[in-house]
C-alpha positions in Angstrom: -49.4 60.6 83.6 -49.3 56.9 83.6 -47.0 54.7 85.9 -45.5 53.9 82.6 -43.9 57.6 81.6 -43.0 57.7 85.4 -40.7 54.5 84.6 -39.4 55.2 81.8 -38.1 58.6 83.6 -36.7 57.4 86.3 -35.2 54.6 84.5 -33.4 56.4 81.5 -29.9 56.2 81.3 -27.0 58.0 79.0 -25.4 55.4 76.9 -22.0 55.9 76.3 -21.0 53.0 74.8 -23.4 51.4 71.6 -23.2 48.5 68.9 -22.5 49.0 65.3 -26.3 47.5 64.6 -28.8 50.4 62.8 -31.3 51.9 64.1 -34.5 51.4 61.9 -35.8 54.5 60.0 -39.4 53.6 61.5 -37.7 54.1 65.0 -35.9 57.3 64.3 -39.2 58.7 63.0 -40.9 57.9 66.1 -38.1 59.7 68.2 -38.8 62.8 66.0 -42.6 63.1 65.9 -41.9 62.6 70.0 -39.8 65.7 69.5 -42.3 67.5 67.5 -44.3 67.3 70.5 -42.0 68.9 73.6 -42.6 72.1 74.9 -42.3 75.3 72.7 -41.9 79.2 74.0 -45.4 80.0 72.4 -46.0 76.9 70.4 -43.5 78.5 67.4 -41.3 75.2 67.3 -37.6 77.3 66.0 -35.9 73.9 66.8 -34.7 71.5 63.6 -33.8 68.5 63.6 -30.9 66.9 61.3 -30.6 63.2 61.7 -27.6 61.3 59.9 -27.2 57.8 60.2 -24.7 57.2 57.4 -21.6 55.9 58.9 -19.6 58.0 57.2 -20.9 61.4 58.2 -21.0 60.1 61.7 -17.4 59.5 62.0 -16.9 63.2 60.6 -19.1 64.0 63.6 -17.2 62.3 65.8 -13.7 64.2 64.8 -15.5 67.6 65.8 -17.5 66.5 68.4 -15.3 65.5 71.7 -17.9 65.6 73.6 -19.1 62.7 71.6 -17.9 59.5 73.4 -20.1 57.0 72.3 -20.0 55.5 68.8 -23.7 56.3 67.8 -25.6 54.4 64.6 -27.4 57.6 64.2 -27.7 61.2 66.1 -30.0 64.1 65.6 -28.2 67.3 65.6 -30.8 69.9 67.2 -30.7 73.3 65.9 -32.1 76.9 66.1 -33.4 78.7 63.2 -32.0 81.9 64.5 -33.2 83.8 61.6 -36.7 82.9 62.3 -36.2 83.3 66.0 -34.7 87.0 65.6 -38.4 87.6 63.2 -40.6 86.5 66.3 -38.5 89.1 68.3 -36.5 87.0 70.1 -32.6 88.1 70.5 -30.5 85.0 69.0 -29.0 84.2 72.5 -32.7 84.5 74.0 -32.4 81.3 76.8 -36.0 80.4 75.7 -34.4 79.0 72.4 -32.3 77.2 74.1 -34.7 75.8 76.9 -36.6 74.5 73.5 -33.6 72.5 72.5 -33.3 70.8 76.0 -37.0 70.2 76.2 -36.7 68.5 72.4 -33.6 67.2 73.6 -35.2 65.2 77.1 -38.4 64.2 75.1 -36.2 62.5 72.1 -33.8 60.7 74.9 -37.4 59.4 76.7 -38.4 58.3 73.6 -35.2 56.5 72.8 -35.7 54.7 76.1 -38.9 53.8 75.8 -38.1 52.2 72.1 -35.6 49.8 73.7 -32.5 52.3 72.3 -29.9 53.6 73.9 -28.7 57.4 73.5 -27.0 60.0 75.2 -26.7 63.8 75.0 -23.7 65.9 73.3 -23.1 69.7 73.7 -19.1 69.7 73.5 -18.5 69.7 69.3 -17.4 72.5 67.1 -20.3 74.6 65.8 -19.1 75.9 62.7 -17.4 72.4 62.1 -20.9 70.8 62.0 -22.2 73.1 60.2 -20.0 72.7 57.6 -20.1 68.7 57.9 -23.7 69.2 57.4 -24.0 71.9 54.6 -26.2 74.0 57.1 -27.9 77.0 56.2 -26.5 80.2 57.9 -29.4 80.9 59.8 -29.4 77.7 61.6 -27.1 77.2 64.8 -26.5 73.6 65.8 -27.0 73.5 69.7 -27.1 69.8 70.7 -26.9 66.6 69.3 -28.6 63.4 70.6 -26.7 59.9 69.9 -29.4 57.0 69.1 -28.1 53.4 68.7 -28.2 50.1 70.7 -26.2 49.8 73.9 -23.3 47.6 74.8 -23.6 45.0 76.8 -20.4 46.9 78.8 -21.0 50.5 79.7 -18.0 52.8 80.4 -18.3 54.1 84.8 -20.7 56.9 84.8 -18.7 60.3 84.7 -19.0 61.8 88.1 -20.2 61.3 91.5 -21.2 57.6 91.7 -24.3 58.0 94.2 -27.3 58.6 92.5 -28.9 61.9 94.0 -32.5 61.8 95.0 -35.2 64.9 95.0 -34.8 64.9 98.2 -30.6 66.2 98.1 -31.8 68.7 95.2 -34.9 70.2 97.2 -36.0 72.7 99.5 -39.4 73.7 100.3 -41.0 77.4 100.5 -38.5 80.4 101.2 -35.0 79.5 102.3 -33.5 80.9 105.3 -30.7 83.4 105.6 -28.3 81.0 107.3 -29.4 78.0 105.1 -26.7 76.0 103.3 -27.8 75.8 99.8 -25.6 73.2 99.0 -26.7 71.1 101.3 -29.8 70.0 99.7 -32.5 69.8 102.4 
């Protein structure tokens, strides 16, 4: 892995706040051929991908979405072809499928960074309200959506803790003891 995938890691930030100015088509297509190439249970790729960058739509977004904070110029709504999953023997709440989505989900945020965008992830939205926004086909289940745009110059305070944990407060090594403290982080 080059130093340059280790920075843009470490460096990657949600956006919650973002201008009104597009994101090129050029750039979203880069995003999803990075997606195309995340991690798959057995290489069967059940995740699609529904990008909408008309203003419009987004705003309907928004109104189901609360988890939605930021005002986006485009997002990819990931979903599961449940249908297809259920034919490779998967059961539709397999947490494989869902591992898929965040993998597709990380690599399309990395991407983002890496193209000078800002985005941020969304799991708090009405599913059958999306669906219906966007005309989905019953056998796909919307599971995430990823906001793409530019970011503000002003960001909103993170949500949360405002120290930055390290590997080190989320690690132990080899076997834990009995009368460890798992939440301690060491």
């Amino acid at each position: 892995m080059s130093h340059d995938a280790l920075e843009v890691i470490r460096t990657r930030r949600t956006v919650r706040a973002m201008t009104s100015e597009p994101v090129p088509r050029e750039q979203l297509e880069r995003i999803l051929d990075a997606a195309a190439h995340a991690p798959s249970a057995g290489n069967r790729r059940l995740q699609r991908f529904v990008v909408i960058d008309d203003a419009a739509t987004l705003r309907v977004l928004r109104m189901v979405s609360p988890g939605m904070l930021q005002r986006p110029a485009a997002a990819v709504v990931i979903c599961v072809d449940v249908a297809r999953a259920v034919e490779y023997g998967f059961s539709a709440t397999s947490s494989g499928l869902f591992i898929d989505v965040g993998t597709a989900a990380q690599t399309m945020l990395l991407a983002a960074h890496a193209l000078g965008l800002g985005s941020g992830p969304v799991t708090s939205f009405s599913k059958a309200a999306v669906s219906a926004v966007l005309n989905l086909p019953e056998r796909w289940s919307p599971e995430m959506i990823v906001c793409l745009g530019h970011a503000a110059a002003t960001q909103p305070s993170p949500v949360g803790p405002h120290r930055r944990r390290t590997w080190r407060d989320l690690t132990h090594w080899g076997r834990l003891d009995s009368n460890a403290n798992p939440a301690a982080g060491s």
